[in-house]
C-alpha positions as CSV (number, residue, x, y, z in Angstrom):
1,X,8.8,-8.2,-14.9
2,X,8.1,-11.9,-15.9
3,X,9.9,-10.7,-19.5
4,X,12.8,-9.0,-18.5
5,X,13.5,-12.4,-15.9
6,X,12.8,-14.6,-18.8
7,X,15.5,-12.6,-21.0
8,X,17.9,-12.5,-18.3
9,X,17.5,-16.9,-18.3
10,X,18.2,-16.8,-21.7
11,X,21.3,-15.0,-22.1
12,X,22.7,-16.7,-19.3
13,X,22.1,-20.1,-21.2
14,X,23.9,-18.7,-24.0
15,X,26.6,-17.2,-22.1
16,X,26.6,-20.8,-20.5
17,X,26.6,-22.7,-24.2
18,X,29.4,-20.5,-25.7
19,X,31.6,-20.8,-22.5
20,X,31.0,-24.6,-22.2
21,X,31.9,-24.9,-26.1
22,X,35.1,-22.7,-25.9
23,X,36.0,-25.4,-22.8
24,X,35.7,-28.6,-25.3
25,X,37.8,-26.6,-28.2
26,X,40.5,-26.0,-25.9
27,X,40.5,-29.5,-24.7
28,X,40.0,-31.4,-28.0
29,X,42.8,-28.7,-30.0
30,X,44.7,-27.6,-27.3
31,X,48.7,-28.9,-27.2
32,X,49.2,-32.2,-25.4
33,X,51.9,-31.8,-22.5
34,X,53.2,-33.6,-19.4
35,X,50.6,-35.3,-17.3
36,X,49.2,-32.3,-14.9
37,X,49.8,-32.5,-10.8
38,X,46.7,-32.1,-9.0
39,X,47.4,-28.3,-8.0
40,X,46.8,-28.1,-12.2
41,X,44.1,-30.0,-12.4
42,X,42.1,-28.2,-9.3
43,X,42.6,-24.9,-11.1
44,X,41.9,-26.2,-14.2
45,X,38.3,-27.2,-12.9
46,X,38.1,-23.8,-11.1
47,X,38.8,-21.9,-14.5
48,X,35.5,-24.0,-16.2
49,X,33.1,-23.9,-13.2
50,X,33.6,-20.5,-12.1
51,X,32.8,-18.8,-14.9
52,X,29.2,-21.0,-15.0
53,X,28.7,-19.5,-11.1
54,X,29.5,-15.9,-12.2
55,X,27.4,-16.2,-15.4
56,X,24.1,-17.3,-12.9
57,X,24.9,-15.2,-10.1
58,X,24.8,-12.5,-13.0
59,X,20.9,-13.4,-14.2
60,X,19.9,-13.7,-10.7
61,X,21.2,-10.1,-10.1
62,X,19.3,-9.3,-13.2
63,X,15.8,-11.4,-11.8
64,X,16.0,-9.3,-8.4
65,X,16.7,-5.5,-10.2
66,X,13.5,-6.3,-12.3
67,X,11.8,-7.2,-8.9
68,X,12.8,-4.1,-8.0
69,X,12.2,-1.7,-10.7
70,X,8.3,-3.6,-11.3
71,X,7.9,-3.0,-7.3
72,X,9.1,0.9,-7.5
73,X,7.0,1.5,-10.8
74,X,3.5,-0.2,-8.8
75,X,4.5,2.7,-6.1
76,X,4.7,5.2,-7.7
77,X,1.7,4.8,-10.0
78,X,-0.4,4.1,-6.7
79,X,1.3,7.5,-5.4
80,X,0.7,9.3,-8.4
81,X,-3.0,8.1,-8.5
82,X,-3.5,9.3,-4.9
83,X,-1.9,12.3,-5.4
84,X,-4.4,12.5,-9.1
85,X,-7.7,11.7,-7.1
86,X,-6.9,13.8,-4.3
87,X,-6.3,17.0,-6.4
88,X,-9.5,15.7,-8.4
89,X,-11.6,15.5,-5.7
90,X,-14.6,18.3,-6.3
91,X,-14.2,21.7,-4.3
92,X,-16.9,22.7,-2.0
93,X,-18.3,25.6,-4.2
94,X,-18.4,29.1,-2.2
95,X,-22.0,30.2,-1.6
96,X,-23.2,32.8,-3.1
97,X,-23.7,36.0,-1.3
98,X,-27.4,37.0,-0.7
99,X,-29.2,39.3,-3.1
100,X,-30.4,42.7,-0.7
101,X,-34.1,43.4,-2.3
102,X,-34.3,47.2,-2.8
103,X,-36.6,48.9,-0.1
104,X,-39.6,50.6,-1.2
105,X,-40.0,53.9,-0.9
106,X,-40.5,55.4,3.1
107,X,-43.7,57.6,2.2
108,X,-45.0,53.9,1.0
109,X,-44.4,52.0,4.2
110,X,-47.6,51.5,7.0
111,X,-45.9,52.8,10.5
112,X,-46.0,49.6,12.2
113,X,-43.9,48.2,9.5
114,X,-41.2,51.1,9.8
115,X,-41.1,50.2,13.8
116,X,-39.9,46.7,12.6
117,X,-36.8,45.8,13.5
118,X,-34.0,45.7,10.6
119,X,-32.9,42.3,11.4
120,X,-36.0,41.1,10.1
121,X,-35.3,42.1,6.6
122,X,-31.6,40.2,6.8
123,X,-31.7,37.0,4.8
124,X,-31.0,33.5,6.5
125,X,-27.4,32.7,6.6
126,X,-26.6,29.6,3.7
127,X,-26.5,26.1,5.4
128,X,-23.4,24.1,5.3
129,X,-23.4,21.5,2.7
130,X,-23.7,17.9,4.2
131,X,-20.3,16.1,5.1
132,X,-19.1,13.8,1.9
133,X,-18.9,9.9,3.8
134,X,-18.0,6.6,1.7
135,X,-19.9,4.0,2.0
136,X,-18.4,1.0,3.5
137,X,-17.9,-1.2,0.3
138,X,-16.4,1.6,-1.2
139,X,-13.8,1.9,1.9
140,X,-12.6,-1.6,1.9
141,X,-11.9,-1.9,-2.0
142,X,-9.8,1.8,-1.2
143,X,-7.7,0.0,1.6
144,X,-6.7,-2.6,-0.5
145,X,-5.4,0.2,-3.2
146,X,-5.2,0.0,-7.3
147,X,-2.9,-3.3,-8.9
148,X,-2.9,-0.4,-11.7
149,X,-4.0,1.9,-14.2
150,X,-6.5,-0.4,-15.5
151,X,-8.5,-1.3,-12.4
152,X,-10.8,1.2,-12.7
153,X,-12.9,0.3,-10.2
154,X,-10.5,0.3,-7.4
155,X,-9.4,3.9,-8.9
156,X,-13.5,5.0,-8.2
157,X,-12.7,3.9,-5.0
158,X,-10.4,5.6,-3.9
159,X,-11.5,8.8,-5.4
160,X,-14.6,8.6,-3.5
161,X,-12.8,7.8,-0.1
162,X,-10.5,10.8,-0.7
163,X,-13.4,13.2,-0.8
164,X,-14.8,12.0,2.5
165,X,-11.8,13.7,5.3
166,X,-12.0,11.0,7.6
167,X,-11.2,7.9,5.2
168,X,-8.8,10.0,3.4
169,X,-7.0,10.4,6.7
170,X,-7.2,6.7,6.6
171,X,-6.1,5.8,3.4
172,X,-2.5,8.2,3.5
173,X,-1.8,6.5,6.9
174,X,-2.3,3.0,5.4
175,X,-0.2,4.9,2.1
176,X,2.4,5.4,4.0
177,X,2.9,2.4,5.6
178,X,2.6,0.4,3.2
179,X,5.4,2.8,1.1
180,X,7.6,2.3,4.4
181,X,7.8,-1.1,4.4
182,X,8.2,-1.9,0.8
183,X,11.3,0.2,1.3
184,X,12.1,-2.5,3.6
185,X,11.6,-5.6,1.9
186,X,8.2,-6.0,3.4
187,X,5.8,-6.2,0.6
188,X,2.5,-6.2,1.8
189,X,1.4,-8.7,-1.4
190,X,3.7,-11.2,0.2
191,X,2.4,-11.0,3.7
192,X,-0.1,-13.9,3.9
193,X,-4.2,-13.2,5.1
194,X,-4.7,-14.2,8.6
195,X,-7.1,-17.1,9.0
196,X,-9.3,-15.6,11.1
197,X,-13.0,-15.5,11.3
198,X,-15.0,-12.1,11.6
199,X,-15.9,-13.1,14.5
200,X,-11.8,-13.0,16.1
201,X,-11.9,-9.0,14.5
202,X,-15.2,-7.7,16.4
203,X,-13.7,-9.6,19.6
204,X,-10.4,-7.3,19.1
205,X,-13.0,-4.2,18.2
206,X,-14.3,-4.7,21.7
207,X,-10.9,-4.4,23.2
208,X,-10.0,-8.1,24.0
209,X,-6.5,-8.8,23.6
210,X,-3.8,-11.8,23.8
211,X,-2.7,-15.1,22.5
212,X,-6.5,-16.2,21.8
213,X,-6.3,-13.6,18.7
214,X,-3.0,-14.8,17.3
215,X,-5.0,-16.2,13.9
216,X,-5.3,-12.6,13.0
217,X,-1.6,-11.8,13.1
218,X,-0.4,-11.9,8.9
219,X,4.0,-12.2,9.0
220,X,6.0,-14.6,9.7
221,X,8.9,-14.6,11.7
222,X,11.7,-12.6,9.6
223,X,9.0,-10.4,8.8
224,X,8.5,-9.6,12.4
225,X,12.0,-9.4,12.9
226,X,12.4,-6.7,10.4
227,X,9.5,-5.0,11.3
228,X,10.3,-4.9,15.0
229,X,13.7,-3.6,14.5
230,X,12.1,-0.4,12.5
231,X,10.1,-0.3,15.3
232,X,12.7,-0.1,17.6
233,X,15.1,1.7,15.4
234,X,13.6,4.0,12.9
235,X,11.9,7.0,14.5
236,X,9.8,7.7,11.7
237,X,8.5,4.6,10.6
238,X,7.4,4.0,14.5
239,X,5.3,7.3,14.0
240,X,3.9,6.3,11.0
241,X,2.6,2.9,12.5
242,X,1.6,4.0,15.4
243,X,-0.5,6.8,13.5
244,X,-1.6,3.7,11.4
245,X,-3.1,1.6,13.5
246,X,-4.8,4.5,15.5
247,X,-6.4,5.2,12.0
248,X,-7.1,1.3,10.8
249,X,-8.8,1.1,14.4
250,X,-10.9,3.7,13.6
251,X,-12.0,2.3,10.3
252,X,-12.9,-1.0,11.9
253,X,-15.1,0.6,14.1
254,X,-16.9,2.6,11.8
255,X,-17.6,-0.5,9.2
256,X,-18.1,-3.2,11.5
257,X,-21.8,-2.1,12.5
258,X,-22.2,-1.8,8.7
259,X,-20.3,-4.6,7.0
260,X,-21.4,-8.3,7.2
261,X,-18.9,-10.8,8.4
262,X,-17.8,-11.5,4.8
263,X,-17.0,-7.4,4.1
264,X,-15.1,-8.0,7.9
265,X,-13.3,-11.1,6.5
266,X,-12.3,-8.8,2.8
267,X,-11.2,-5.7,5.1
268,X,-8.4,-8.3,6.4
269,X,-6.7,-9.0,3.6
270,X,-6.4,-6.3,2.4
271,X,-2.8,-4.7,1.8
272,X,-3.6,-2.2,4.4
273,X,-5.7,-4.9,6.9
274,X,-2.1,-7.2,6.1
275,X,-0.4,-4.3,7.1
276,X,-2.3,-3.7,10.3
277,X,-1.9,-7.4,11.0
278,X,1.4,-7.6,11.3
279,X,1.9,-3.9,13.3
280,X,-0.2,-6.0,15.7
281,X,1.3,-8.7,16.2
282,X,5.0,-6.4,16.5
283,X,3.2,-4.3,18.9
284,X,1.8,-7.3,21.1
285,X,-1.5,-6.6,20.8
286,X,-1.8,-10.9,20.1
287,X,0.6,-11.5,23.5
């Protein structure tokens, strides 16, 4: 992204050179004439600066499509890798139906054992295998999603929390936020971590609410514009939030017992805590 901006400079100071040196030949060869009014003269200077403002207005255009296309690309590798752990995650194998041992021979049987009921002879039924749970470390670093290919260990992550139902319930709804705003102009990267203490988050775990939690709210005020009007306006993003933070609540309350105030404090900033932040603060839960 920084590349493709950095080109874009630099052909708009050439562009800039070559127009500014084709100016200075057409003064210093151009014909002589009458003295020129002031009507001339004003579109003279129009004819040499506008080209300059088209030139930059051209490599700005250029800066904000490679904003763009670096954004969508991030996306859809963090789709594609959800979509990749997901279909990775290990299948619960199918237990294997119970071997029947032959039965001896009737003449062979004593009588009290050929009065025994036939249910006796029936194998136990297999046990379930044990639910699949993520630990809380584990969680967190999935929240806050992959920067990438290469970070493998958020990748583990994320695997691991997509194999345990409830966090992968979790992590889609946070997905899809996240996805929803972007499309928006909200990019959870930009949104800044609330200054808050752990302390502020258990307070709003135990169902306090109002101006005294404001530090944990993360967008500023033409973020919360925009956000509120998708609220207001767009049907499905106001699902998708609401669904959100009925997840992200849950997922507070199942790390906080577990997590020190530190793992609290990480939890928050990450992209999914920024997200909830700000759905928070939209939906008044910080007066």
């Amino acid at each position: 992204m920084t590349e493709r901006r950095d080109r874009a400079v630099v052909v708009g100071l050439v562009a800039s050179a070559a127009w500014l040196l084709l100016v200075l030949l057409f003064w210093l060869l151009g014909p002589e004439g009458a003295p020129a009014s002031g009507l001339v003269r004003l579109a003279s200077l129009l004819g040499v600066v506008l080209p300059f403002a088209l030139i930059w207005m051209a490599v700005g255009l250029a800066g904000a499509i490679a904003d763009l296309r670096a954004e969508a690309m991030l996306l859809r590798t963090r789709l594609d890798m959800l979509r990749g752990a997901g279909q990775d995650a290990p299948a619960r194998a199918e237990p294997e139906p119970p071997r029947m041992v032959p039965a001896p021979p009737v003449a062979a049987r004593p009588a009290a054992a050929a009065r025994a009921p036939a249910a006796a002879a029936r194998p136990e039924p297999p046990r379930p295998a044990p639910p699949v749970r993520v630990s809380p470390v584990d969680l967190v670093t999935a929240l806050n999603f992959p920067d990438g290919p290469d970070d493998h260990e958020a990748i583990a992550a994320l695997r691991a929390a997509l194999a345990d139902p409830e966090a992968a319930r979790i992590i889609r709804a946070a997905q899809d936020v996240v996805t929803l705003l972007a499309q928006h102009g909200v990019y959870t990267d930009d949104l800044p971590g609330p200054a808050a203490s752990a302390g502020l988050w258990r307070r709003l775990m135990d169902g306090e609410r109002g101006p005294a939690l404001a530090a944990l709210a993360s967008g500023d005020d033409e973020v919360v514009e925009i956000t509120a009007g998708l609220m207001q306006g767009d049907e499905v993003f106001r699902d998708a939030a609401q669904h959100f933070i009925r997840q992200y609540d849950k997922a507070m309350a199942r790390v906080a017992a577990e997590l020190e105030d530190v793992g609290l404090e990480a939890l928050a900033v990450t992209r999914s805590g920024r997200a909830f932040g700000l759905l928070a603060q939209v939906t008044g839960r910080f007066g």
